[in-house]
Backbone bond lengths (Angstrom), bond angles and torsions (degrees), N, CA, C in turn:
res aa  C-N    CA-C-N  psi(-1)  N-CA   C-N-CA  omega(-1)  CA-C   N-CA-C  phi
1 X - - - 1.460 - - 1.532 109.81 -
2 X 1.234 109.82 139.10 1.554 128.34 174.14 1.400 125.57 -68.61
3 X 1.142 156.11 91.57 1.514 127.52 -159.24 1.662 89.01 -135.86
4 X 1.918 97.31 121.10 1.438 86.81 156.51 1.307 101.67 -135.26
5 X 1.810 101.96 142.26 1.211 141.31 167.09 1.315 136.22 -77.28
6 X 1.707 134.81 121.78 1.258 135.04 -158.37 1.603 115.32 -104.55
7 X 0.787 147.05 49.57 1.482 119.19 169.52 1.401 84.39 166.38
8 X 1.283 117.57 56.44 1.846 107.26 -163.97 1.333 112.08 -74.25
9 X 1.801 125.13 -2.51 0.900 100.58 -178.51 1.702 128.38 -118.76
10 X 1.722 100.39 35.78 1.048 122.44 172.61 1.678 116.77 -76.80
11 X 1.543 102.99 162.34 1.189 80.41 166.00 1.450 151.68 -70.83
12 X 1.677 113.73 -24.73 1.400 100.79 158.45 1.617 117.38 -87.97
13 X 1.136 123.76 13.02 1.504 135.51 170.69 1.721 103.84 -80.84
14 X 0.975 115.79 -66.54 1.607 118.47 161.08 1.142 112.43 -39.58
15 X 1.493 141.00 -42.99 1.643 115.40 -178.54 1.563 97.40 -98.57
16 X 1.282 143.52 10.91 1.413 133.43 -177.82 1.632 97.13 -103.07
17 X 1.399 124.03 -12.40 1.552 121.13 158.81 1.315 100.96 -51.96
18 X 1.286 126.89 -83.23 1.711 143.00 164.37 1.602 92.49 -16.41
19 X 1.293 130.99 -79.28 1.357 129.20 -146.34 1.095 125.01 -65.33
20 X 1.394 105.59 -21.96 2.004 130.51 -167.13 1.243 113.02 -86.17
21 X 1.200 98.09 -33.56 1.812 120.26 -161.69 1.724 114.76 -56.93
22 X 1.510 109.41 -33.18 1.644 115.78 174.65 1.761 92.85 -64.61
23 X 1.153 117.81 -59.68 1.375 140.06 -179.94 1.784 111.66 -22.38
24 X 0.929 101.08 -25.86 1.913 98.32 -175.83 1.705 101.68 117.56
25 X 1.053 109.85 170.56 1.446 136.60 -164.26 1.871 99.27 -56.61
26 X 1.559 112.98 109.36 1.002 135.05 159.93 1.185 121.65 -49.15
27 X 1.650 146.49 144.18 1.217 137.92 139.45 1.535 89.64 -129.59
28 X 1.564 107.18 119.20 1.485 112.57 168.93 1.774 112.37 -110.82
29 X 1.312 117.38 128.39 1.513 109.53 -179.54 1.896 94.12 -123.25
30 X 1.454 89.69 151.01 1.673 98.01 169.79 1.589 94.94 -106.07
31 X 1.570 120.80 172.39 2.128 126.77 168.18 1.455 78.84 -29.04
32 X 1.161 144.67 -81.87 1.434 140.22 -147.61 1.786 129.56 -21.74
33 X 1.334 89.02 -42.47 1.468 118.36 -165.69 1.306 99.39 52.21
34 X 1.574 110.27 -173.54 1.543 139.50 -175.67 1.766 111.68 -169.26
35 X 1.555 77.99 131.58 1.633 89.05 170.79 1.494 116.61 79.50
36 X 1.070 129.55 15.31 1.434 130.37 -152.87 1.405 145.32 95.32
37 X 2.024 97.05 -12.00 1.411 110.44 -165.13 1.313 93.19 -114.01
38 X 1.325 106.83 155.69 1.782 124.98 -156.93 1.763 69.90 -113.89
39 X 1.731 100.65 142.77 1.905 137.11 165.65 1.346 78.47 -98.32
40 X 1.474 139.67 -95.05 1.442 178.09 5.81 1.523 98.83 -142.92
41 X 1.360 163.83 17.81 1.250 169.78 -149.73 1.711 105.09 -28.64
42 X 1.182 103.43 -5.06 2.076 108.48 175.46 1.413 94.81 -99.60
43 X 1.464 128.62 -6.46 1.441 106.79 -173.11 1.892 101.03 -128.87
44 X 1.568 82.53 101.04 1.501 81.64 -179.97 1.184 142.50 -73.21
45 X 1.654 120.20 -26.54 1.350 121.57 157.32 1.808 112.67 -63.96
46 X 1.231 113.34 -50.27 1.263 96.94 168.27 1.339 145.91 -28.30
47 X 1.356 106.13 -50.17 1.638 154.98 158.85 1.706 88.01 -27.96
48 X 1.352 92.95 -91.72 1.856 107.55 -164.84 1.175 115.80 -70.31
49 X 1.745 118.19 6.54 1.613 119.60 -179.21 2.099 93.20 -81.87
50 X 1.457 87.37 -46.15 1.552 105.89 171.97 1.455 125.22 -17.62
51 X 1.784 99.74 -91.12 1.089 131.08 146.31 1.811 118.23 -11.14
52 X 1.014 96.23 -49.67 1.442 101.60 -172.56 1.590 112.71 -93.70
53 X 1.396 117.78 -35.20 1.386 104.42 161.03 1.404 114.75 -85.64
54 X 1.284 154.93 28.65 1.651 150.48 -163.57 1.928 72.21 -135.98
55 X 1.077 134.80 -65.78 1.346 118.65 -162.15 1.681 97.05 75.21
56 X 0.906 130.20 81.32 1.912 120.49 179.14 1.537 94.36 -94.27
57 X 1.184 124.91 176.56 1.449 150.33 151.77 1.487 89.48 -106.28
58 X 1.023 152.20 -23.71 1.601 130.59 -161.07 1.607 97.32 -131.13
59 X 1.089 160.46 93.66 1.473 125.73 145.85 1.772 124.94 -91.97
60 X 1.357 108.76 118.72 1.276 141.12 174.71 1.829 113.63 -75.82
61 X 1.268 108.65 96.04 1.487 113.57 -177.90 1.261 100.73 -117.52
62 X 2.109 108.12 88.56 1.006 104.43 147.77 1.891 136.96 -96.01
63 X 1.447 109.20 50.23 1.637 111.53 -158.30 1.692 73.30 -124.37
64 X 1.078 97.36 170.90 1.812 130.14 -165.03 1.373 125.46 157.29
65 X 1.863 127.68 136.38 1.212 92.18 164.34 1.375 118.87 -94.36
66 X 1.132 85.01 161.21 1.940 101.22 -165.83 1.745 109.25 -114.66
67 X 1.436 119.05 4.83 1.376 120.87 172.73 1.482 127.12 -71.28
68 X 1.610 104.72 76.63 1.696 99.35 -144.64 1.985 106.44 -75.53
69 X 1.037 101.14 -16.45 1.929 96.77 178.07 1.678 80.90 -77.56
70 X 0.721 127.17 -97.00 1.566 129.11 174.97 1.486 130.47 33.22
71 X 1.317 96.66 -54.47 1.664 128.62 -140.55 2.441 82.06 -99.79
72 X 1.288 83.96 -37.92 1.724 79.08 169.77 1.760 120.24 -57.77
73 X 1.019 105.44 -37.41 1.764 113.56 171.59 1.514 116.39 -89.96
74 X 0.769 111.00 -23.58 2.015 124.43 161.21 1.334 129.21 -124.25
75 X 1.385 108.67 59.36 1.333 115.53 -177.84 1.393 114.39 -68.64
76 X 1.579 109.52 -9.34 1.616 111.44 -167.55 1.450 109.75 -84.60
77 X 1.745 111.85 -30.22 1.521 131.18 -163.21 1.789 86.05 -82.74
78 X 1.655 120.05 -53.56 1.353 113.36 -162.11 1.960 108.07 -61.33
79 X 1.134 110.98 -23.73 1.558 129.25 -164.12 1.581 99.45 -86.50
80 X 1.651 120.26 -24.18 1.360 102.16 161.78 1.021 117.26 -102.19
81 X 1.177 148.98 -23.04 1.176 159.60 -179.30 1.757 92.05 -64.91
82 X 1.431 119.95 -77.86 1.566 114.64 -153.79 2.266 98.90 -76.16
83 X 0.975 101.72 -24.31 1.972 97.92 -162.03 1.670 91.92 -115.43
84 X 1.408 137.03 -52.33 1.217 129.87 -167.45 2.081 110.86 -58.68
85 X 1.518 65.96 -61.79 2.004 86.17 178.04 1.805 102.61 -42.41
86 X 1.222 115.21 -97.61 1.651 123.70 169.37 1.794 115.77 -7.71
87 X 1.370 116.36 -27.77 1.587 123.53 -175.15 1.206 98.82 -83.56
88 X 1.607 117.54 -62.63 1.366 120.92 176.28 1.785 111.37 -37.67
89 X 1.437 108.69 -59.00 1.441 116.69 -173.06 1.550 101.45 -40.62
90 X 1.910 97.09 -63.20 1.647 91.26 -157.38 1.898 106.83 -58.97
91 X 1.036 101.66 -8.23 2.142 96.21 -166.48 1.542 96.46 -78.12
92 X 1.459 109.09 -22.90 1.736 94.95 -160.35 1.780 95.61 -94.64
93 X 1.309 113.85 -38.36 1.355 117.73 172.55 1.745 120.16 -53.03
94 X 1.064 101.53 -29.20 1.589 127.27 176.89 1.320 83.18 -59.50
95 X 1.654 130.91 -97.91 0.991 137.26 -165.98 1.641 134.21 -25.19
96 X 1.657 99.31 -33.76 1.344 121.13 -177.56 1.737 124.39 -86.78
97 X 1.790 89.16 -3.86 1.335 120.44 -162.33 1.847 105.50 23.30
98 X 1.790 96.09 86.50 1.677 121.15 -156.13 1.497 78.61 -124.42
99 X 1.373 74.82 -175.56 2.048 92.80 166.89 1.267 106.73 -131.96
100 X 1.385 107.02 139.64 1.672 100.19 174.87 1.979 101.93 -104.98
101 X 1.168 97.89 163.30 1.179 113.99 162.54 1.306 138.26 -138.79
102 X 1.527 144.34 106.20 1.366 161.71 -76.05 1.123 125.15 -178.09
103 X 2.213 125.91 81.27 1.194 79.50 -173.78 1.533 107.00 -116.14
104 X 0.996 113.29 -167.31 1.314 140.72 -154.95 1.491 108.56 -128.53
105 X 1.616 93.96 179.27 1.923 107.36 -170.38 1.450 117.24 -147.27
106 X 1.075 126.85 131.03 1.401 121.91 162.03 1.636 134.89 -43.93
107 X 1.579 109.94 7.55 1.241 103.24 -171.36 1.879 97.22 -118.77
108 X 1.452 113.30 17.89 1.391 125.63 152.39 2.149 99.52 -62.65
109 X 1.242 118.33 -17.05 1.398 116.03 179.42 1.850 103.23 -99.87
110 X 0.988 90.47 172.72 1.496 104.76 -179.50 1.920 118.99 -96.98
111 X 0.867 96.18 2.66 1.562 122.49 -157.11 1.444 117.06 17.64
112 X 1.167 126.62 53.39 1.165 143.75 140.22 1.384 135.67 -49.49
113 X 1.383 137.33 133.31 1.540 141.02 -171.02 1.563 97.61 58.77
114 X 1.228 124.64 173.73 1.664 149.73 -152.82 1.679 108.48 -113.75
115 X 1.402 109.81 -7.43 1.514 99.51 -177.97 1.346 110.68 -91.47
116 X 1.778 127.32 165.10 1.490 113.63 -162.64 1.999 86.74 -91.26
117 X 1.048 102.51 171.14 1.667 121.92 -155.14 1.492 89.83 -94.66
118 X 1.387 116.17 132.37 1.521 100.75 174.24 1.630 102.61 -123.90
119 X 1.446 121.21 174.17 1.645 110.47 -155.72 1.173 114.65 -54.78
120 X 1.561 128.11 -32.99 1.686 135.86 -149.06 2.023 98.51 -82.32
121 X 1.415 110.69 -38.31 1.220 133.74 167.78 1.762 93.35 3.05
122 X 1.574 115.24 144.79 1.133 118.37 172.07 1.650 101.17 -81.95
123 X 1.439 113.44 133.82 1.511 110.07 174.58 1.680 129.83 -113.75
124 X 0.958 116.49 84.80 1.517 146.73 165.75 1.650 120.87 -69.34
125 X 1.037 114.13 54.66 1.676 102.80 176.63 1.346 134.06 -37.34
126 X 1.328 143.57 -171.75 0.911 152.44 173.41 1.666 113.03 -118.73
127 X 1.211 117.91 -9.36 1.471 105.15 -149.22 1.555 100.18 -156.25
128 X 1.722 136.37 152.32 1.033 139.43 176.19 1.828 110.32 -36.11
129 X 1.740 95.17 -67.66 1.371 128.85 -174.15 1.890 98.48 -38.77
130 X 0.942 105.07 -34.63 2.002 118.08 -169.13 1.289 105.61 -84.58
131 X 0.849 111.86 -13.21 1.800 125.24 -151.59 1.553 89.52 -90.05
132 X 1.584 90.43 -76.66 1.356 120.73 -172.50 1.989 103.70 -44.15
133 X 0.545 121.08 -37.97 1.788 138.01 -165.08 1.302 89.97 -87.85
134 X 1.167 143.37 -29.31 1.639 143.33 -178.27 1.221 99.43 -68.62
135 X 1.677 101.24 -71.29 1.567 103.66 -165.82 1.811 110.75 -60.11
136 X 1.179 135.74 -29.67 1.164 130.39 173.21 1.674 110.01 -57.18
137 X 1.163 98.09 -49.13 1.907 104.65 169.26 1.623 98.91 -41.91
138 X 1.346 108.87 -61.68 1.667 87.67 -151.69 1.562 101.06 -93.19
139 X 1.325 132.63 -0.26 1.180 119.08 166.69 1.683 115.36 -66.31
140 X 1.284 117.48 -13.85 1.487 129.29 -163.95 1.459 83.74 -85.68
141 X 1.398 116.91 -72.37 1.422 124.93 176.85 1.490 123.81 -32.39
142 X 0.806 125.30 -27.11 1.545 128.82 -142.23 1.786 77.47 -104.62
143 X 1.295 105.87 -53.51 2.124 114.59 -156.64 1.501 77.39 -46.48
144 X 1.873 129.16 -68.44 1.476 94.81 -157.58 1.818 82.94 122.50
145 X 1.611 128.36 -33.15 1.441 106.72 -177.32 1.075 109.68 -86.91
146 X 1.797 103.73 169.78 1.433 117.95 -166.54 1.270 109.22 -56.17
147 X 1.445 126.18 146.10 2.004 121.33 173.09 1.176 101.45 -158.04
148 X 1.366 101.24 178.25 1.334 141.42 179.99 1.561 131.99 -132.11
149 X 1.235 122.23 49.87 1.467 124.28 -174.30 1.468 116.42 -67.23
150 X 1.448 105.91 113.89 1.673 101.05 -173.34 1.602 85.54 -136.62
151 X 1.895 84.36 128.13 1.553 125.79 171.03 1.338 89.26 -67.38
152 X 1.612 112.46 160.11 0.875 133.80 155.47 1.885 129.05 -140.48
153 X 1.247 115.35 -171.36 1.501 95.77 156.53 1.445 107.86 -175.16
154 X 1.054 135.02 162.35 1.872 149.45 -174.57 1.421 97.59 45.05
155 X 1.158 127.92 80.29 1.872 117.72 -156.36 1.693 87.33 -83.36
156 X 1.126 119.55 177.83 1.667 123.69 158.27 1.037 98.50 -171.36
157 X 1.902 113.80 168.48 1.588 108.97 157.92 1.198 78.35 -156.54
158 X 1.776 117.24 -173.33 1.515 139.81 -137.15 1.317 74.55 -101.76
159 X 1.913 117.80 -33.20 2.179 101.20 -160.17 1.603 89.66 -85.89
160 X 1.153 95.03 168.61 1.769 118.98 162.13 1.791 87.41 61.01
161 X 1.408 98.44 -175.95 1.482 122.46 177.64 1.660 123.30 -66.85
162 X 1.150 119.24 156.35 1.291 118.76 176.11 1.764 104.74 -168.89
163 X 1.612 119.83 164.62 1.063 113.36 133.13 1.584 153.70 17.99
164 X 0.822 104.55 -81.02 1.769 141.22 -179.38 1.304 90.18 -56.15
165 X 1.447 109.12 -80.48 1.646 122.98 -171.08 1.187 124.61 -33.45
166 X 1.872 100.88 -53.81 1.022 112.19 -154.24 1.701 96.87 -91.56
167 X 1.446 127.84 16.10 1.533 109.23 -166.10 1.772 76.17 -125.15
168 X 1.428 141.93 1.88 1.642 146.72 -177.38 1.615 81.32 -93.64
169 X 1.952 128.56 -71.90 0.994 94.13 -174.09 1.457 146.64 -39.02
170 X 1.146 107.57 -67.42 1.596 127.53 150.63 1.440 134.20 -14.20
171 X 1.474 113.65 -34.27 1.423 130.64 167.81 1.503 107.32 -78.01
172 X 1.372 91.77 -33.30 1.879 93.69 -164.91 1.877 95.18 -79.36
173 X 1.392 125.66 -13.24 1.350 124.40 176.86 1.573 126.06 -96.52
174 X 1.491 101.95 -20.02 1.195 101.07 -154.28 1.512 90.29 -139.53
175 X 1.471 110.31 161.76 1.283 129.78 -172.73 1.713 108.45 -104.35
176 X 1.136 111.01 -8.49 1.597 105.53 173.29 1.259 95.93 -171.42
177 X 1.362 87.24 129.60 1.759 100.08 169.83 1.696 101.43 -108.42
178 X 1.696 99.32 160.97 1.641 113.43 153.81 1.166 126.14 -106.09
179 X 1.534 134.06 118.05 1.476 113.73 -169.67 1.643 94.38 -131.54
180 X 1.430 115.26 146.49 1.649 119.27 -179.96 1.393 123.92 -55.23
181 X 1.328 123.04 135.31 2.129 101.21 -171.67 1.444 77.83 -119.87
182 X 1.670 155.51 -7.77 1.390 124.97 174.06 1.337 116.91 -79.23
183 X 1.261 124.73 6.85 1.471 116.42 175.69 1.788 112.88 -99.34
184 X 0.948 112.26 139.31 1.939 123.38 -162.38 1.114 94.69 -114.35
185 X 1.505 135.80 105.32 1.630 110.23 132.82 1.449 108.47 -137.26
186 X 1.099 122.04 -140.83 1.644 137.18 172.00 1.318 123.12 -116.83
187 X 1.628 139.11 101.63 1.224 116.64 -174.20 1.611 106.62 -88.33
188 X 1.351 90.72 128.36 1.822 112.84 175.50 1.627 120.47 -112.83
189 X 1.347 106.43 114.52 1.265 112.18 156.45 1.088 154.21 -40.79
190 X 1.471 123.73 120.80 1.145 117.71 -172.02 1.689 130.45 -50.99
191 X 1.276 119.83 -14.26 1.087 149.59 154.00 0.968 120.42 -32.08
192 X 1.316 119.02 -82.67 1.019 148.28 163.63 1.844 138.95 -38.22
193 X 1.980 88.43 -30.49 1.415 107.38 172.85 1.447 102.24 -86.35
194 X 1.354 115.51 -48.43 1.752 108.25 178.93 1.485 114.34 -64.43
195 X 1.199 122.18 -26.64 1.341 113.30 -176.67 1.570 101.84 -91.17
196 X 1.674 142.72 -1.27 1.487 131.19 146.61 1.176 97.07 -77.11
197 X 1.170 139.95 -35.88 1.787 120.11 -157.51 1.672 89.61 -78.07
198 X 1.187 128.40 -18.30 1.527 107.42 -178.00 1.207 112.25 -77.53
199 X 1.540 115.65 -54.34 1.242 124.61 -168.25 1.635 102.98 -57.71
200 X 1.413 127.25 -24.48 1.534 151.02 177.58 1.487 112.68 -44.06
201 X 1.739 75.46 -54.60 1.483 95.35 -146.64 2.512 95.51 -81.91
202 X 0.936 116.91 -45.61 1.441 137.67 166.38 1.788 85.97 -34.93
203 X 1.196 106.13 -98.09 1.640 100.85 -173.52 1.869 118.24 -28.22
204 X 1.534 114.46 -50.42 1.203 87.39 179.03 1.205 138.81 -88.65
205 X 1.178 116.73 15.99 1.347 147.78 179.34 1.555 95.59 -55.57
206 X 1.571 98.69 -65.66 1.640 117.57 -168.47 1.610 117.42 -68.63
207 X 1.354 95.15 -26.65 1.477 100.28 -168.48 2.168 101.21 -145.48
208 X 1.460 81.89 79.27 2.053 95.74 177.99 1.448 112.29 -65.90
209 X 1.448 113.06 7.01 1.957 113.14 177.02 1.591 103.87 -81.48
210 X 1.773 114.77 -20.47 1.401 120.18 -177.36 1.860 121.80 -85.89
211 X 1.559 96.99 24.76 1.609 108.32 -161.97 1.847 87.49 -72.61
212 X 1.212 111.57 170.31 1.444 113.43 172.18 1.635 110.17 128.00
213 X 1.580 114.20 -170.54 1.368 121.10 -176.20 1.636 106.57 -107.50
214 X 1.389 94.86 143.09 1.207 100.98 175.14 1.666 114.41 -146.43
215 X 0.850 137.70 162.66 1.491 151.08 -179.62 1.607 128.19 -102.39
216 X 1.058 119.42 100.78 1.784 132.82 168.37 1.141 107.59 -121.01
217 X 1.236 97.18 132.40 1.360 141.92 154.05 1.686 110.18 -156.20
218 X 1.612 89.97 153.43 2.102 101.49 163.12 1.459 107.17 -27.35
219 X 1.109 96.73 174.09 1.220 116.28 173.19 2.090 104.19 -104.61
220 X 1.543 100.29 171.72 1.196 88.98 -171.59 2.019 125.40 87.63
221 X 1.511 125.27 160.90 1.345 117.44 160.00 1.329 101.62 -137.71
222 X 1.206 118.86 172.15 1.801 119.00 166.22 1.638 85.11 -165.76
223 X 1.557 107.00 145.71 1.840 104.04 152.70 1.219 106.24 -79.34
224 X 1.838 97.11 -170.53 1.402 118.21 178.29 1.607 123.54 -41.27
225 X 1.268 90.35 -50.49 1.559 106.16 -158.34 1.864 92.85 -71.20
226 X 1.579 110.69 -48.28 1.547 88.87 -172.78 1.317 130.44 -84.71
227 X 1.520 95.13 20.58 1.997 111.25 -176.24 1.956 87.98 -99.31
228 X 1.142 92.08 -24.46 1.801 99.71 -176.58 1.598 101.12 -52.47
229 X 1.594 93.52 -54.61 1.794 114.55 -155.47 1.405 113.72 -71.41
230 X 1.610 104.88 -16.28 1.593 122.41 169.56 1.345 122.38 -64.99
231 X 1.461 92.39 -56.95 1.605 111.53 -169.27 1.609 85.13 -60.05
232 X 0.837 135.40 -99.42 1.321 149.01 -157.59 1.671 114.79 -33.07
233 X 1.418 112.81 -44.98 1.350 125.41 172.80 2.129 96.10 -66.33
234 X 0.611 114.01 -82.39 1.763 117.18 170.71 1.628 104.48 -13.21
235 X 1.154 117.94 -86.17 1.667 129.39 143.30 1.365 123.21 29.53
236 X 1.244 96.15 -70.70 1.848 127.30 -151.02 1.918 92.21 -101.04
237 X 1.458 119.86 -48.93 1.115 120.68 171.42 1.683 116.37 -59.08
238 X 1.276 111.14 -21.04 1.519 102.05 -176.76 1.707 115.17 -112.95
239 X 1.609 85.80 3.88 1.645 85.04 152.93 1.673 104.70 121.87
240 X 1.193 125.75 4.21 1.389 136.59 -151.98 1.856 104.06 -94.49
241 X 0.972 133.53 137.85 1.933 127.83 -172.22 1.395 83.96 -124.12
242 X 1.281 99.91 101.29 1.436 128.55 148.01 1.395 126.78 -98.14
243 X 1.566 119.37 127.15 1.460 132.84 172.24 0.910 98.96 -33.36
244 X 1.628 142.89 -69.56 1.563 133.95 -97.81 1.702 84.89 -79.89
245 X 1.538 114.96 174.49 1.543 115.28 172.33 1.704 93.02 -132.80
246 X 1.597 105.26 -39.60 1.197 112.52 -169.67 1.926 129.49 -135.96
247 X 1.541 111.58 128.98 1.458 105.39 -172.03 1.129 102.86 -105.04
248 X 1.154 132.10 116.84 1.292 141.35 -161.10 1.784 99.60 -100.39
249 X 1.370 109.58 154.98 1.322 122.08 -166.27 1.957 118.96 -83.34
250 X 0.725 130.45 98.35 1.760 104.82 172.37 1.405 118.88 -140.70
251 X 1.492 105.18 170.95 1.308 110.38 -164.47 1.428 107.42 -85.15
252 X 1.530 118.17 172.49 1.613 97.27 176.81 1.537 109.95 -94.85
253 X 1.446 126.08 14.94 1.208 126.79 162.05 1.497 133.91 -78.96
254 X 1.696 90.01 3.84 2.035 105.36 -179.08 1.628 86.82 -112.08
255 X 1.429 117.10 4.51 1.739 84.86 177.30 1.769 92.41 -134.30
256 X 1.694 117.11 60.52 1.413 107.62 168.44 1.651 136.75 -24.25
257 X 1.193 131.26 129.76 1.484 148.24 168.27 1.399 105.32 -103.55
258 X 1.928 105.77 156.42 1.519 93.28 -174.13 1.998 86.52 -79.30
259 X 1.637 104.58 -29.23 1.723 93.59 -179.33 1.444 114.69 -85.94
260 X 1.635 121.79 135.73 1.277 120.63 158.28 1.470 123.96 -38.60
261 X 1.317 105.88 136.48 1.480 89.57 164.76 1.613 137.06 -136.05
262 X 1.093 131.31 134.37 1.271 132.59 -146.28 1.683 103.14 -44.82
263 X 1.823 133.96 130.53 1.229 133.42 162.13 1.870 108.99 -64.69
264 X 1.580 119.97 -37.78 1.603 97.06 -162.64 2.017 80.02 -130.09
265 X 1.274 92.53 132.82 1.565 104.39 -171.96 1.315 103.93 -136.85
266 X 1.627 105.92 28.91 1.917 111.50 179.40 1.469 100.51 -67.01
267 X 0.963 151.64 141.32 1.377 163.78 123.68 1.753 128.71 -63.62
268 X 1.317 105.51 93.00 1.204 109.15 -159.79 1.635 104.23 -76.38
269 X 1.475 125.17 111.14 1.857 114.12 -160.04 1.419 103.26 -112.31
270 X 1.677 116.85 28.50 1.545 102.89 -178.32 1.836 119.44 -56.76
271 X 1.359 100.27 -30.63 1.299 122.06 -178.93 2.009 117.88 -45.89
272 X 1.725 90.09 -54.65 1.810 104.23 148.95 1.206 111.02 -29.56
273 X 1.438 105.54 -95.11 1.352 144.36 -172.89 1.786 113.46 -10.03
274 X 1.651 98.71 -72.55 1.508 122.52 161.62 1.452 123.56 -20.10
275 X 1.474 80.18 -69.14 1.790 114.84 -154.35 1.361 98.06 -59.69
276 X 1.251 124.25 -46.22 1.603 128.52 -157.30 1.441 104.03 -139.32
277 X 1.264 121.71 20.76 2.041 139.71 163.40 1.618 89.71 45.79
278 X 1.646 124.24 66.80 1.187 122.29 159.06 1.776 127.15 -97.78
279 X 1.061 114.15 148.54 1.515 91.29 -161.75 2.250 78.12 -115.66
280 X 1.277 104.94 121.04 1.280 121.07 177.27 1.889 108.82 -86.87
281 X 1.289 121.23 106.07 1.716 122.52 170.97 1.438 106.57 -38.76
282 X 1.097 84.28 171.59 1.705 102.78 161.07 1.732 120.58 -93.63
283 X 1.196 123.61 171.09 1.627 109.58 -154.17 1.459 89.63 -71.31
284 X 1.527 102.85 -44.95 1.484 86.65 -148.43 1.771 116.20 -91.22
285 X 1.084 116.51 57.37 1.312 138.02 -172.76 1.370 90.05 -124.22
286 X 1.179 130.89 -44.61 1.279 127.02 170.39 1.414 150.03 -79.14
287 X 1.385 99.70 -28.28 1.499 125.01 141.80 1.474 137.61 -42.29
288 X 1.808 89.32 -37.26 1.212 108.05 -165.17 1.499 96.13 -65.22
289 X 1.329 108.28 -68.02 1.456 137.14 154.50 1.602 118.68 7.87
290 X 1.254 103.12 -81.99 1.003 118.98 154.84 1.675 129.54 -36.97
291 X 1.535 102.93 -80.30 1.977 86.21 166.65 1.521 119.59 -63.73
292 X 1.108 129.54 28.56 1.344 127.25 143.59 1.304 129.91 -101.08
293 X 1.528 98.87 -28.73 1.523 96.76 171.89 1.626 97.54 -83.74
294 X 1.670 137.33 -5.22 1.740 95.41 -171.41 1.692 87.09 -106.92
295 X 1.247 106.00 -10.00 2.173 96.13 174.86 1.676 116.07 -83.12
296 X 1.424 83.90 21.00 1.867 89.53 -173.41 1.769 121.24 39.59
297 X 1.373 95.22 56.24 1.885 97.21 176.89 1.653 102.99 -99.52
């Protein structure tokens, strides 16, 4: 099997190198490309010249932009990159009668009311960045080829920046932090997403009636503030002298964005779960994980 991969050097692009690899012969490109083949998701003939010479059975588009305050002043750059790019993909994959794979975000919802969002959910964003991630959804949808759209939400991994990191630095400087407690979701690992999209991706291989959207994330919810109170409590147990004394509570209306951002971003993934008998952790099994692998224990 053929599988080429887009944005490899994201974070769930970086562990789906690792994840793909049992899978058959990799081609991973970052915007950079290699060898002749355009990554570049702003250049659309390039894009589908690609596509068309790699011939994949699989294409894996994990690149997007993800600059969501951003994406309010360039809604035109975020709209080709996340909905233009993805159309091109699904037409040429169509052709190859391939599978694409696609993921997605919880902030295609509005995050409104307390229940977790399940796929059929009416989807109304809040924000350019949401917008943009819609229309790529339904341009995939609409072509008619085989896919895989998987929501996601609070992504992280041990490489590059995240969260986690950045609320350990901060403790280690400061004596009180503020972190938001009305926002709900699950932080899920990047790990964790490449290793369902494989196991995902194997089943529909065998059985193409299971093409469609589906939702991962951990199991479990916590907001900001008590993913804050983790990291830091985790931290302190493994030996780390951090300043902070105190995490103070707030709403996300004392810390304005130019983008809205969704309050309940639970992702309800029984639908996953079912479909392909995955048993999804809880967040903080993964977290945990994580600050061990970046404090080198």
């Amino acid at each position: 099997m053929k599988i080429l991969l887009l944005g490899k050097n994201g974070q769930v692009g970086w562990e789906l190198q690792r994840a793909l690899a049992p899978l058959g012969e990799v081609i991973a490109l970052d915007r950079h490309g290699a060898n002749g083949l355009c990554g570049d998701l702003t250049d659309l003939s390039g894009l589908r010249q690609t596509i068309r010479s790699v011939q994949p059975d699989v294409l894996v588009n994990a690149a997007a932009y993800t600059a969501v305050d951003k994406a309010e002043s360039e809604p035109g750059l975020a709209d080709l990159i996340n909905a233009q790019a993805p159309q091109v993909m699904a037409e040429e994959i169509h052709k190859l009668n391939g599978w694409l794979v696609h993921y997605s975000t919880d902030y295609v919802f509005d995050g409104s009311g307390n229940q977790p969002w399940v796929e059929g959910d009416l989807s109304t964003p809040l924000n350019q960045y949401g917008m943009s991630k819609l229309r790529g959804e339904q341009a995939i949808q609409t072509n008619g080829c085989q896919h895989l759209i998987l929501r996601t939400s609070w992504v992280y991994a041990a490489r590059g920046g995240n969260f986690a990191k950045t609320m350990l630095r901060l403790a280690a400087e400061r004596e009180q932090l503020n972190v938001i407690a009305d926002q709900l979701g699950a932080p899920t690992g990047a790990e964790l997403i490449a290793d369902c999209t494989v196991h995902a991706l194997r089943c529909a291989i065998d059985k193409p009636q299971v093409s469609g959207v589906y939702h991962l994330a951990a199991a479990g919810e916590v907001s900001w503030h008590g993913y804050a109170s983790y990291v830091i409590e985790q931290a302190r147990a493994a030996g780390a002298q951090l300043a902070v004394q105190q995490i103070n509570v707030i709403p996300t209306s004392d810390y304005p964005t130019p983008a809205l951002r969704p309050l309940n971003s639970r992702l309800d993934c029984r639908k996953l779960r079912d479909t392909f008998s995955l048993h999804l952790p809880d967040w903080q099994s993964g977290v945990s994980r994580m600050l061990n692998e970046t404090q080198g224990h």
